[in-house]
Every structure is written in C-alpha cells, then in structure tokens.
Backbone as CSV, one residue per row, in Angstrom:
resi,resn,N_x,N_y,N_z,CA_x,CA_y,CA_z,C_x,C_y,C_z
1,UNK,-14.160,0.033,26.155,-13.205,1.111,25.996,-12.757,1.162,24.535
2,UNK,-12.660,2.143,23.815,-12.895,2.470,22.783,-11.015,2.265,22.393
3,UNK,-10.540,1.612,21.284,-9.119,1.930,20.743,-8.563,3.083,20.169
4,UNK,-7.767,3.807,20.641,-7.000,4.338,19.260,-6.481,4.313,18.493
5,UNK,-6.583,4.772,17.109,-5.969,4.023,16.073,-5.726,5.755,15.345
6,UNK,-4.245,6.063,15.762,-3.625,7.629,15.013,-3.136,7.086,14.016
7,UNK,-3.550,8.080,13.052,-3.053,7.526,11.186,-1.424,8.804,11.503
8,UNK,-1.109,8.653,11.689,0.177,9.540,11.763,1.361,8.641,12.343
9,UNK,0.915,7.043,12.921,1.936,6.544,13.076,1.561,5.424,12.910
10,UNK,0.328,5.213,11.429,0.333,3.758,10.889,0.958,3.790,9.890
11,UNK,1.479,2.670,9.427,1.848,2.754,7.787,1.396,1.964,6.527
12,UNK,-0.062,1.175,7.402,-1.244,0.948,6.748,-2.325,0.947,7.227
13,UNK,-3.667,0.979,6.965,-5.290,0.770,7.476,-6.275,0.543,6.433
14,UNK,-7.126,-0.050,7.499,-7.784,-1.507,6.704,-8.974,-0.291,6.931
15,UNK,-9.893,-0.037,5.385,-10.982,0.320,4.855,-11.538,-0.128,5.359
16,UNK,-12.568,1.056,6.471,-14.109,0.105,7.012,-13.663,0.096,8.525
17,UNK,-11.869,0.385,9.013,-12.022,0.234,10.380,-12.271,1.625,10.648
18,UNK,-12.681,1.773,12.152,-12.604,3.157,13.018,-11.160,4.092,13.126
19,UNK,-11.562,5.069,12.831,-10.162,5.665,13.367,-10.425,7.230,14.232
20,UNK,-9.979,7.427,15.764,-10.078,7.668,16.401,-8.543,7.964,17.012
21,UNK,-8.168,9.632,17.656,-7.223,9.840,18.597,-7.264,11.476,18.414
22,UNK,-6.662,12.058,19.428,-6.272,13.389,19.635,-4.701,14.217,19.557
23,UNK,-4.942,15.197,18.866,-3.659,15.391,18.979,-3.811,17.426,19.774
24,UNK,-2.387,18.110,20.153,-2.417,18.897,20.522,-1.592,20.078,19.883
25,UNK,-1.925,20.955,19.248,-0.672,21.718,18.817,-0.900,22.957,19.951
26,UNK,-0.134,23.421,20.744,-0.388,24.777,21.565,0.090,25.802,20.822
27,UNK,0.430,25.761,19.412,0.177,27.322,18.748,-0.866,27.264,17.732
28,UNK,-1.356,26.368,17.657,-3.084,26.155,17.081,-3.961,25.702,17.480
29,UNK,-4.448,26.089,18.963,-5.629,25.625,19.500,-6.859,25.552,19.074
30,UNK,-7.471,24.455,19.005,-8.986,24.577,18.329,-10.190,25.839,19.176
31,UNK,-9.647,26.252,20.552,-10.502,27.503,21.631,-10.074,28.435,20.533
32,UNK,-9.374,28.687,19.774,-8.947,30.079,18.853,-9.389,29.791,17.457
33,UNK,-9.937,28.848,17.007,-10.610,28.879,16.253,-10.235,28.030,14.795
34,UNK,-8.674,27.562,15.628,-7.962,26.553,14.551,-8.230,24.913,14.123
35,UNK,-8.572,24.722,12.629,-9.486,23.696,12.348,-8.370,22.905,12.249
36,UNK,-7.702,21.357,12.453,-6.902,20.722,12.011,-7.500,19.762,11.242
37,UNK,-6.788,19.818,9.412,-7.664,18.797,8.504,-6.135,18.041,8.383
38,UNK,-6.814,16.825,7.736,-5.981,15.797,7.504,-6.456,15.793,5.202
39,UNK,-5.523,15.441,4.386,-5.816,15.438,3.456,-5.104,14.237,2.974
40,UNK,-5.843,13.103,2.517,-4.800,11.871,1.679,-5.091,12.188,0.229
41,UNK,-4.149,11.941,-0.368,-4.080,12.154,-2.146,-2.889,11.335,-2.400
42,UNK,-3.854,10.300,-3.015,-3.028,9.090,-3.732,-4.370,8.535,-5.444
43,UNK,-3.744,8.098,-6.018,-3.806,7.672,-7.393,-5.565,7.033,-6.986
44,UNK,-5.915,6.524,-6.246,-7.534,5.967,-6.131,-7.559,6.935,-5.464
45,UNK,-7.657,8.343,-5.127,-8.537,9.378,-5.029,-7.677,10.437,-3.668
46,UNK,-8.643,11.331,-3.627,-8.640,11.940,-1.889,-9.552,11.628,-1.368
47,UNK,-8.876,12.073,0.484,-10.076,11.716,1.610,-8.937,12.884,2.251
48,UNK,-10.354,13.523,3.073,-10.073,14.551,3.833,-11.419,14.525,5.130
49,UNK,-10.523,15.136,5.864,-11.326,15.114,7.567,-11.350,15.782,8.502
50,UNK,-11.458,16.302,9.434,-11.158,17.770,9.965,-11.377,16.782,11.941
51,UNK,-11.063,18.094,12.499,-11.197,17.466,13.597,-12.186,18.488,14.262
52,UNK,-12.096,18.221,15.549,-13.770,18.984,16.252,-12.315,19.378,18.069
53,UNK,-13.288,20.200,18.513,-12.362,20.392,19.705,-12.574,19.917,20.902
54,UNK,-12.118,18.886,21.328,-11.634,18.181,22.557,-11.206,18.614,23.829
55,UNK,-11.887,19.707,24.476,-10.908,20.509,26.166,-9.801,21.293,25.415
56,UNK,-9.713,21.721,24.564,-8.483,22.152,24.208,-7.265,21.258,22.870
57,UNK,-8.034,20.272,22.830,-7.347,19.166,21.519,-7.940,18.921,20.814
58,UNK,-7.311,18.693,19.435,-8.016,18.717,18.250,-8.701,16.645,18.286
59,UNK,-9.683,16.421,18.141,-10.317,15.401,18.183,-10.639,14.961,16.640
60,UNK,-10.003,13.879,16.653,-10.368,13.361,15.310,-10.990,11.861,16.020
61,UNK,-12.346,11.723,15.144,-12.900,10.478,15.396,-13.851,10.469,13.583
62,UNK,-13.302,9.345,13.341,-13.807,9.062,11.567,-14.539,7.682,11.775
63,UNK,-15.634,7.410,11.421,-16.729,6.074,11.616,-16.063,5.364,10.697
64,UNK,-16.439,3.971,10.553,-16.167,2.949,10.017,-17.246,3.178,8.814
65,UNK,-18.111,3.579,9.019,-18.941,3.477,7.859,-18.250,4.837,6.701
66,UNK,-17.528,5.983,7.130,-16.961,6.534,6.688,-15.549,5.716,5.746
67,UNK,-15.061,5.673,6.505,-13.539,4.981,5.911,-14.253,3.474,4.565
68,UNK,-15.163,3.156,4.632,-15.453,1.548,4.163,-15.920,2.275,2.748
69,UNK,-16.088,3.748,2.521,-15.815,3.815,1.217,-14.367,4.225,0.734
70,UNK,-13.726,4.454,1.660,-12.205,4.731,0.950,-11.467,3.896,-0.182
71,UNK,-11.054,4.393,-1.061,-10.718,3.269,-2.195,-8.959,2.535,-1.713
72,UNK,-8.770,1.394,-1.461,-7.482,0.873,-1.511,-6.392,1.594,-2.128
73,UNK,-5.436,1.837,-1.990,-4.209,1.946,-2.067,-3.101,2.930,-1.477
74,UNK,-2.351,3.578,-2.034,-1.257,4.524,-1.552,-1.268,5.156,-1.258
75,UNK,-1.487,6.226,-0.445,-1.409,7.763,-0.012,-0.504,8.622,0.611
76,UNK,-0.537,9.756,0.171,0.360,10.713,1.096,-0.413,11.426,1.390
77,UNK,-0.401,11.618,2.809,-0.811,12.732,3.840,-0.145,14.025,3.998
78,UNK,-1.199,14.517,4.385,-0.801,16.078,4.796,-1.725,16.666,6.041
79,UNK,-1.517,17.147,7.228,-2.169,17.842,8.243,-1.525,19.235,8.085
80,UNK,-2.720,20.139,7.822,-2.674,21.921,8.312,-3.890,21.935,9.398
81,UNK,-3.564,23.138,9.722,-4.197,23.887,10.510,-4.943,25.440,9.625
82,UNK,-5.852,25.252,10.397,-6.721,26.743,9.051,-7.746,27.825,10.122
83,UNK,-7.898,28.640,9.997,-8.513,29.544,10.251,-8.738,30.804,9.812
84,UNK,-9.932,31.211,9.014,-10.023,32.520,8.610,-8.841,31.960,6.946
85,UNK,-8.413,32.877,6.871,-7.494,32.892,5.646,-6.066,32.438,6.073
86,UNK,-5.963,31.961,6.968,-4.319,31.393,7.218,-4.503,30.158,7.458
87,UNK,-3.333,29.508,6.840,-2.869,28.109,7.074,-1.649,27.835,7.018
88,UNK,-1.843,26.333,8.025,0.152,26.022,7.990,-0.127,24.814,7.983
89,UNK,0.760,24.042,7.651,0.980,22.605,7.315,1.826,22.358,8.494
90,UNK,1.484,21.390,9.461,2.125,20.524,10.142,2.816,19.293,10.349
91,UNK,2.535,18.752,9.499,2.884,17.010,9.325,2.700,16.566,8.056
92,UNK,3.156,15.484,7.514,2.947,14.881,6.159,3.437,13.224,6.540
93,UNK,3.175,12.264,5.295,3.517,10.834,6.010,2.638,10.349,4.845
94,UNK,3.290,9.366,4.722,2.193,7.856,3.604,1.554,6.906,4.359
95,UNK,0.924,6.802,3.736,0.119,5.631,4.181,-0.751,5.048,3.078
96,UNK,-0.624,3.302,3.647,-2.020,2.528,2.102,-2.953,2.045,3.096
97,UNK,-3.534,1.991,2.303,-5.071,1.807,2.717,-5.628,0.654,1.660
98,UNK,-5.825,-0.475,2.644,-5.972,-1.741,2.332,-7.644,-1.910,1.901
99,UNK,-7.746,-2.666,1.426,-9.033,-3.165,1.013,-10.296,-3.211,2.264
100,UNK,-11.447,-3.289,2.018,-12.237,-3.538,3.086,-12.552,-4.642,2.712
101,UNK,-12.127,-5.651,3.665,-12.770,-7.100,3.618,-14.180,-7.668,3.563
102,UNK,-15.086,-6.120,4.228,-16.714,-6.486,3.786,-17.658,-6.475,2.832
103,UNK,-16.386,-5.566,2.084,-17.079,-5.475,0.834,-15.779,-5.497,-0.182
104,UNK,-15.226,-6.415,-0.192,-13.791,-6.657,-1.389,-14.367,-7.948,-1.815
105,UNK,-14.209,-8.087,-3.367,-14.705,-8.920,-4.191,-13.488,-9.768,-4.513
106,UNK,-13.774,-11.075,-5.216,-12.885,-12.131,-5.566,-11.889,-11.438,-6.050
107,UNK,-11.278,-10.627,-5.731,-9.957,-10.015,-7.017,-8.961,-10.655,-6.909
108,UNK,-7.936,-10.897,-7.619,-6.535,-10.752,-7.761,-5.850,-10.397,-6.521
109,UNK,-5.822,-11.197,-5.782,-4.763,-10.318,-4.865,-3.301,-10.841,-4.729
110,UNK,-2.849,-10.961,-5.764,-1.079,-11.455,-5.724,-0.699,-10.121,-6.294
111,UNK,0.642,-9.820,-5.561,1.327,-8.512,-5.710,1.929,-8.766,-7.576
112,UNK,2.479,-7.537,-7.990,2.926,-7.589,-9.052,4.145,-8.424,-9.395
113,UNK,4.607,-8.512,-8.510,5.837,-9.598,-8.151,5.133,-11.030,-8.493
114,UNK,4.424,-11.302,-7.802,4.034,-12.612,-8.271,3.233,-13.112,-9.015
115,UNK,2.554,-11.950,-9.955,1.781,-11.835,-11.240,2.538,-12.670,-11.910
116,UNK,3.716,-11.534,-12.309,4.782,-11.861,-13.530,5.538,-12.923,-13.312
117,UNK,6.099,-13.191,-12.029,6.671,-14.438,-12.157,5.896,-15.712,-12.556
118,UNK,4.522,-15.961,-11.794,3.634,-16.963,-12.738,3.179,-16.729,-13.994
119,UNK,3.143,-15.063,-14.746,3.160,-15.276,-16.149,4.431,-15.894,-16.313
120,UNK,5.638,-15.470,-15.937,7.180,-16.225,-16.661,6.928,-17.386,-16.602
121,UNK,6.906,-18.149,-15.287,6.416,-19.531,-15.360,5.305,-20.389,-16.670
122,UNK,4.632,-19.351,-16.556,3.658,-20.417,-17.626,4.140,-20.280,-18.747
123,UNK,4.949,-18.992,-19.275,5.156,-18.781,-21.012,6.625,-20.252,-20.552
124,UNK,7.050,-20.274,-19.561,8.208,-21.291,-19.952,7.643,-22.374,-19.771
125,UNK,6.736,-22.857,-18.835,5.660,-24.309,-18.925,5.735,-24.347,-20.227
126,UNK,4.569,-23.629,-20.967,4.278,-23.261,-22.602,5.418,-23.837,-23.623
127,UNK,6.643,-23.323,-23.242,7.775,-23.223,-24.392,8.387,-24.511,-24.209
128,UNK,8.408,-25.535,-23.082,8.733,-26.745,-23.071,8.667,-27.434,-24.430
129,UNK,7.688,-27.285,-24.917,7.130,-28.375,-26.196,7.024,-27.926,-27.369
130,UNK,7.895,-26.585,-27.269,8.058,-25.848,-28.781,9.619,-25.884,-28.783
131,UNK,10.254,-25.950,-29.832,11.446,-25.874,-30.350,11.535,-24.660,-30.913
132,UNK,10.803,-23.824,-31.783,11.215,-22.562,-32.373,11.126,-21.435,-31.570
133,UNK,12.461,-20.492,-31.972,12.148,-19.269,-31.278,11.432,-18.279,-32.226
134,UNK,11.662,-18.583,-33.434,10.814,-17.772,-34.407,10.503,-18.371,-35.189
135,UNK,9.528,-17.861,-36.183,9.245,-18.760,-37.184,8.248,-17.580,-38.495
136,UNK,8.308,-18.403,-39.599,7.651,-17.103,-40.438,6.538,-18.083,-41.481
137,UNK,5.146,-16.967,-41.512,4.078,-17.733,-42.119,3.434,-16.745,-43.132
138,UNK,3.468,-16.830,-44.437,2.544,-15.707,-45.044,3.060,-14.406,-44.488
139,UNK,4.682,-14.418,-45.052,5.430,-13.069,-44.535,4.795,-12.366,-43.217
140,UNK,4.231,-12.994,-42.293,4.651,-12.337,-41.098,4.974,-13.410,-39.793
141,UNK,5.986,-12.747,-39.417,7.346,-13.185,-38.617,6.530,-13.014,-37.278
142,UNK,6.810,-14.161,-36.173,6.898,-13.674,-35.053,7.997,-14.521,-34.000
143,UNK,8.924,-13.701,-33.449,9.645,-14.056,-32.287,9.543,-14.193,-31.078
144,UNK,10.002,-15.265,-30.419,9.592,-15.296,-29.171,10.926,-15.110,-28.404
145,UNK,10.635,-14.593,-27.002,11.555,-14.471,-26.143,12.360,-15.614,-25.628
146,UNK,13.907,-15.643,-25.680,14.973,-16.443,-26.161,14.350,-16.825,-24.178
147,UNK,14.448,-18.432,-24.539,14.675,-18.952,-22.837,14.952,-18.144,-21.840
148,UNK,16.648,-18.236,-22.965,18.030,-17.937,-21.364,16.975,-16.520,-20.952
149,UNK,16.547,-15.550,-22.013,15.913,-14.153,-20.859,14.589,-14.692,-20.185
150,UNK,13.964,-15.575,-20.164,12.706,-16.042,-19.869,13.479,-16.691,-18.280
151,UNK,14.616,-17.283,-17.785,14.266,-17.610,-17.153,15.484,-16.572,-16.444
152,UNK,16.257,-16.066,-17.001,16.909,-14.835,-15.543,15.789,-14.130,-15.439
153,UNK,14.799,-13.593,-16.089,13.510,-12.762,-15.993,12.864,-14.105,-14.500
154,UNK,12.725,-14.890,-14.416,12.183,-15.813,-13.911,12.919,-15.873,-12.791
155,UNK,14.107,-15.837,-12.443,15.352,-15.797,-11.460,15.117,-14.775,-10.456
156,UNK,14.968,-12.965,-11.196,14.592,-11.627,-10.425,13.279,-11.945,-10.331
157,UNK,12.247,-12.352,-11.021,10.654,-12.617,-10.047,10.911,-13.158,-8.815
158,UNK,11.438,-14.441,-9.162,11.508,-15.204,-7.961,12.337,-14.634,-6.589
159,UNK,13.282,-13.723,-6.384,13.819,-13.438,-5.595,12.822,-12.347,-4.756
160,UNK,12.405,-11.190,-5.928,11.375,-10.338,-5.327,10.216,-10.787,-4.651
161,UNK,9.943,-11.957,-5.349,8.631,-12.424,-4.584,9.107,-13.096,-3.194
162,UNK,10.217,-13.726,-3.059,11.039,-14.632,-1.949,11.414,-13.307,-0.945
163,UNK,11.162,-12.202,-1.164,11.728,-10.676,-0.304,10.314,-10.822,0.151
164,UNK,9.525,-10.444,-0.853,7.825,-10.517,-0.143,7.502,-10.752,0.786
165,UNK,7.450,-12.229,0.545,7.034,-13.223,1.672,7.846,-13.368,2.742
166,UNK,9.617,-13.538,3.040,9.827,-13.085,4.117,9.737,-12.140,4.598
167,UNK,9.137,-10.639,4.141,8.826,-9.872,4.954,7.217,-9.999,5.544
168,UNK,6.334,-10.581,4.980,5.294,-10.772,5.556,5.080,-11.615,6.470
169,UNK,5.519,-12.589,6.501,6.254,-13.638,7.217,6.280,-12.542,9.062
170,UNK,7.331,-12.122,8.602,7.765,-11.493,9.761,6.873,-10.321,10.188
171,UNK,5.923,-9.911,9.507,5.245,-8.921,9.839,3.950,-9.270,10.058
172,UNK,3.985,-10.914,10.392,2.958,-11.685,11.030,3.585,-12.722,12.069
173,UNK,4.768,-12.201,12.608,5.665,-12.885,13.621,5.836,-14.336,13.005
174,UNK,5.974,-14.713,11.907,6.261,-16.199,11.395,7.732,-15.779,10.889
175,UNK,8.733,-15.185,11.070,9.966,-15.631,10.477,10.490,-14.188,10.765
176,UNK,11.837,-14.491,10.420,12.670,-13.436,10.324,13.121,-13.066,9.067
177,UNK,13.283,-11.294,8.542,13.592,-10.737,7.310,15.155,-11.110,7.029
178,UNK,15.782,-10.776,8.144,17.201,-11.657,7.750,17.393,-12.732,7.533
179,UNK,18.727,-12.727,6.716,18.677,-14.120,6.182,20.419,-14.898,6.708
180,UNK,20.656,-15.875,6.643,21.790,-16.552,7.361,22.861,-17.201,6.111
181,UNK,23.744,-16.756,5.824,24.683,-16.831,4.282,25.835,-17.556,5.357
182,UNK,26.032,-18.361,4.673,26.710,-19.658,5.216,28.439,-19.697,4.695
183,UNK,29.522,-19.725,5.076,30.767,-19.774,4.509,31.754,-21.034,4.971
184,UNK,31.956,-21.208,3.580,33.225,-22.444,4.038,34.341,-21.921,3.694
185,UNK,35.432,-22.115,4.425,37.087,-22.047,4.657,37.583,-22.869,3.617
C-alpha cells in the first residue's frame, strides 16, 4: 500500500523521496478542464508539477527519480489552478527540501550556527599563546579582535547552537524544547 506524503502539510522533504496525494477543489474540477500546478521558488532554483485527474480529484503523484534531482534548500510554494487563459491561486506555504542521501557528497553539514561558533572557538584556541592585539611591521598595522568580543561573540554562538540541538533533539523524540529555570527564595 502505497504512502501519502501531501507537500501542503510538510514543512520539510527529503530529495529522492515519492510524493503522492489528492486534493479536491469543487470550483476547479479537473472534468472542466482545470489543471492544478504546484510551483516551488527558492534561491537553489524552481520545481513545478501539475496534477492529472483522479474521479473527479486533482492527483498529484511525483517519482522519486523526479524529486532526487531537486536541489536542497528553502522554498515557497504556490498552488493555482489554470485553464484556457484563467488562473487563481489557491494555497501558498514553505517548505525545505533536504538533501538526497543517495547522492549527497561529504559536505559540510553543520548549520551556520555551528560553523561560526567553531570558527570563534579556534581564533580563541589560536589567541591563547599570543599576547598582542595589534601590532605594526613595515608600516602595515594589523588588529585583531579584542577577546572580551571574541568570546560574547562565542557566548550568542553557543546559545544558538544549544536552541538547535534542543530542538532537534525533540524533533527526534530525544528531549524536550522547554527548558526548566530554577529559583531560590
């Protein structure tokens, strides 16, 4: 038995899976000749798809071999309806679109959050064993970033990245996003 998987009430999908479901509008029946497309447009590109008619419902079924070229990341959606020279827009919604694991290469995959905080980390590893914040050679000067901002810069990484992970956490049933703030009298 085949899954459904409606992009209208995911708020991510994994490149390369199936996506499959029906929907119904009764003032745009596909028997009258109404096409329902779906359009994503985000920064790695568009993808667009149309549906076929189902007894009376618009049928969307997209192959896996379809979706496994979709490029990763952000999108906003849009569903119209079209026929002849008229169209109407029905729905809109974001969605990202994750990597395909069958064909995703060694990359980088730490969020930007935890880029920068391990760059902060290492320029302050680094600065352990230097004493100068500036210094000048053959008239040209260069300054380096004073600690104290190296490590409140280091303080907001660390919290954003500590938001991260308890939300993933929890969005893999390992923890809860709330957190428990403790008070003494």
């Amino acid at each position: 038995m085949a899954t459904t998987v409606d992009l209208r009430v995911l708020s991510e999908f994994r490149a390369g899976d199936s996506l499959s479901w029906s929907e119904s509008w009764p003032d745009y029946p596909p028997t009258d000749g109404w096409v329902l497309t779906y359009r994503l447009v985000g920064s790695p590109g568009t993808v667009s798809f149309t549906s076929t008619n189902d007894n009376g419902a618009h049928l969307f079924s997209v192959a896996s071999a379809t979706t496994a070229a979709w490029a990763s990341g952000f999108y906003e959606w849009t569903a119209f309806v079209s026929k002849g020279t008229e169209r109407f827009t029905l729905d809109e919604g974001t969605i990202t679109i994750l990597a395909n694991p069958a064909t995703e290469t060694a990359a980088d995959k730490r969020s930007h959050a935890r880029k920068v905080l391990d760059a902060i980390r290492a320029v302050l590893e680094g600065r352990a064993s230097k004493d100068q914040e500036s210094y000048s050679i053959n008239g040209r000067t260069l300054n380096r970033t004073p600690v104290r901002d190296l490590i409140e810069l280091e303080r907001v990484y660390a919290a954003r990245v500590a938001r991260e992970e308890r939300r993933n956490k929890a969005k893999h049933g390992l923890g809860s996003t709330s957190q428990t703030i403790k008070v003494r009298l």
